[in-house]
C-alpha positions in Angstrom: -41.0 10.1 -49.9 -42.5 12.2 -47.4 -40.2 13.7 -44.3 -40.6 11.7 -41.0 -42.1 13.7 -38.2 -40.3 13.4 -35.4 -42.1 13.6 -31.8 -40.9 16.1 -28.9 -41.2 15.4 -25.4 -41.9 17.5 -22.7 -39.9 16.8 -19.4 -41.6 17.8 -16.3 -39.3 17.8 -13.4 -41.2 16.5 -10.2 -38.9 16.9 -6.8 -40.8 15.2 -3.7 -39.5 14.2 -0.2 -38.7 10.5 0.5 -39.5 10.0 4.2 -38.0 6.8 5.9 -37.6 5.7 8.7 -35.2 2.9 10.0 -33.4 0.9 12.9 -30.3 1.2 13.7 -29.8 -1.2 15.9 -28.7 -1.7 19.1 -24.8 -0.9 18.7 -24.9 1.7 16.4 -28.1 2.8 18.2 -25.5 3.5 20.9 -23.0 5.6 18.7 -25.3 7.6 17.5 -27.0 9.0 20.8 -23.9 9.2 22.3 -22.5 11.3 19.1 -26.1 13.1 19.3 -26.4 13.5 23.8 -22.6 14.4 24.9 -20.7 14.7 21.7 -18.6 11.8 22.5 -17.6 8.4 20.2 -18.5 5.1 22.1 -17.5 1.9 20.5 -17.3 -1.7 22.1 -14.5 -4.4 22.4 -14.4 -7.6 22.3 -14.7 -9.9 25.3 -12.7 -12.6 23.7 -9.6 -10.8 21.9 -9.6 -7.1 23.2 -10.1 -6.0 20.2 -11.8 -2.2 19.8 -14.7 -2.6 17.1 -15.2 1.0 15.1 -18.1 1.0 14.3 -19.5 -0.9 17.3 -20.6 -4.3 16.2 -22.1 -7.2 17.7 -19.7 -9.9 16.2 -15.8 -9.3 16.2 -14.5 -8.9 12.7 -11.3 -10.9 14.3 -12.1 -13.5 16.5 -15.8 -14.1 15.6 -16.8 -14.1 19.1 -19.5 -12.1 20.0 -17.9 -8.6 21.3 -20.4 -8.0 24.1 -21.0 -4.6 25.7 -17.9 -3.3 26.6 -18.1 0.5 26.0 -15.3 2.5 25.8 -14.7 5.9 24.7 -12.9 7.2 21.7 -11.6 10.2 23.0 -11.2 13.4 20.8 -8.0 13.1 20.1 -5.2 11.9 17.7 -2.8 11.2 15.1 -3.3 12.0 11.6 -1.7 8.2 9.8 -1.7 9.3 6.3 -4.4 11.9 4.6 -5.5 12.6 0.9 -7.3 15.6 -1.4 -10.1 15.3 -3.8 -8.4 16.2 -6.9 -11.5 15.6 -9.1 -15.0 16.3 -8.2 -17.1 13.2 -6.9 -20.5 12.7 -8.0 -22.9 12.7 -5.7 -25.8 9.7 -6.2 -28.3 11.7 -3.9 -28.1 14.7 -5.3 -27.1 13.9 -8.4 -24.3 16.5 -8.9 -20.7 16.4 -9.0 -19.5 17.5 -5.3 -15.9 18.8 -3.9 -14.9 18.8 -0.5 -12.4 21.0 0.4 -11.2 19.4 3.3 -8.4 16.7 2.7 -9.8 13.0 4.2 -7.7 11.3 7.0 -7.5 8.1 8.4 -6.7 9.3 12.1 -5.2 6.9 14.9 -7.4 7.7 18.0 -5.4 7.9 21.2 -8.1 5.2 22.3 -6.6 2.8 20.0 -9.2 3.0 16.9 -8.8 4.2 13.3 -11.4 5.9 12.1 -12.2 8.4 8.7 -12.7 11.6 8.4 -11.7 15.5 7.1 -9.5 17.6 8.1 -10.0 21.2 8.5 -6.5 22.4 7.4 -6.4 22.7 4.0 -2.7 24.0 3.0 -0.2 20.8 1.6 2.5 22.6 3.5 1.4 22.2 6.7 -0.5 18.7 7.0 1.9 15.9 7.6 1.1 12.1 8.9 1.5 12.2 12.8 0.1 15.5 13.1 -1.7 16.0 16.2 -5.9 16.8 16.0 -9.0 17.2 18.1 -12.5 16.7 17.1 -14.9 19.6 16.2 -18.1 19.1 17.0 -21.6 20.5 15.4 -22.6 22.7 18.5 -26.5 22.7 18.4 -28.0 19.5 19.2 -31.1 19.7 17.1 -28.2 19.9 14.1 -26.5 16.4 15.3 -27.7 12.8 15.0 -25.5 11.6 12.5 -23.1 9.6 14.3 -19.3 10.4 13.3 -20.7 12.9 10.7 -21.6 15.0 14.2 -18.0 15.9 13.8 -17.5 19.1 11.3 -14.0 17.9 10.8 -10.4 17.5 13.1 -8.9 20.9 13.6 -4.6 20.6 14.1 -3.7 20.9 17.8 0.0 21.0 17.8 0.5 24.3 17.5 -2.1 25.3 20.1 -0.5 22.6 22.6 2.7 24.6 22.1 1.7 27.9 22.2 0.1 27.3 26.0 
């Protein structure tokens, strides 16, 4: 019996841009200028309960009323609630590479009243601890902002700056 040929193929990598464009509405539309104009984090509340709304929405999450146009700011301050590391590498679905961040992730209690997500920039265990004290650092160059709450590098420990004044 004669040996199967077997076929090869030749993979041709192609790499092209994937323009789009897209609305973000008229809430978020709000964050992110904000975030992108005067490096500051606007969110609504709600007219029925009182409720602050991060992200900004239209409808409460709470009461189901509609939240109106309330805006407040976040502030760039507060309290770290509880934080994590990124043991194993994530992949990444856009690039499609695994990814580390080096910077632990925190849910921070904004002296506003909102809980939002983000990093960290100290990275030694010893010295992070829930209720820690940190301020936003912001992307300084406006052309390099526009991405909401990713405007902020990361939240930089203040206690120790506070204390040393």
């Amino acid at each position: 019996m004669a040996a199967e040929s077997s076929q090869e193929y030749i993979q041709v990598p192609i790499d092209r841009s994937r323009p789009y464009r897209w609305s973000t509405g008229k809430y978020l539309g709000k964050l992110y200028a904000e975030a992108k104009d005067n490096k500051r984090l606007v969110t609504n509340r709600c007219r029925t309960c009182g409720q602050l709304l991060w992200p900004p929405k239209k409808v409460c999450g709470r009461c189901k009323a509609e939240a109106g146009e309330d805006w407040t700011d976040l502030g760039s301050t507060g309290s770290v609630v509880q934080y994590t590391y990124l043991v194993v590498p994530m992949w990444n679905p856009h690039m499609g590479e695994k990814w580390a961040n080096p910077h632990p992730t925190a849910t921070i209690l904004m002296d506003s009243g909102a809980y939002i997500v983000h990093f960290l920039e100290e990275t030694d265990p010893q010295k992070l601890k829930s209720g820690m004290r940190v301020q936003a650092v912001w992307r300084e160059k406006e052309e390099e902002r526009g991405e909401g709450l990713g405007d902020i590098l990361y939240f930089r420990t203040i206690e120790e700056q506070e204390a040393s004044r």
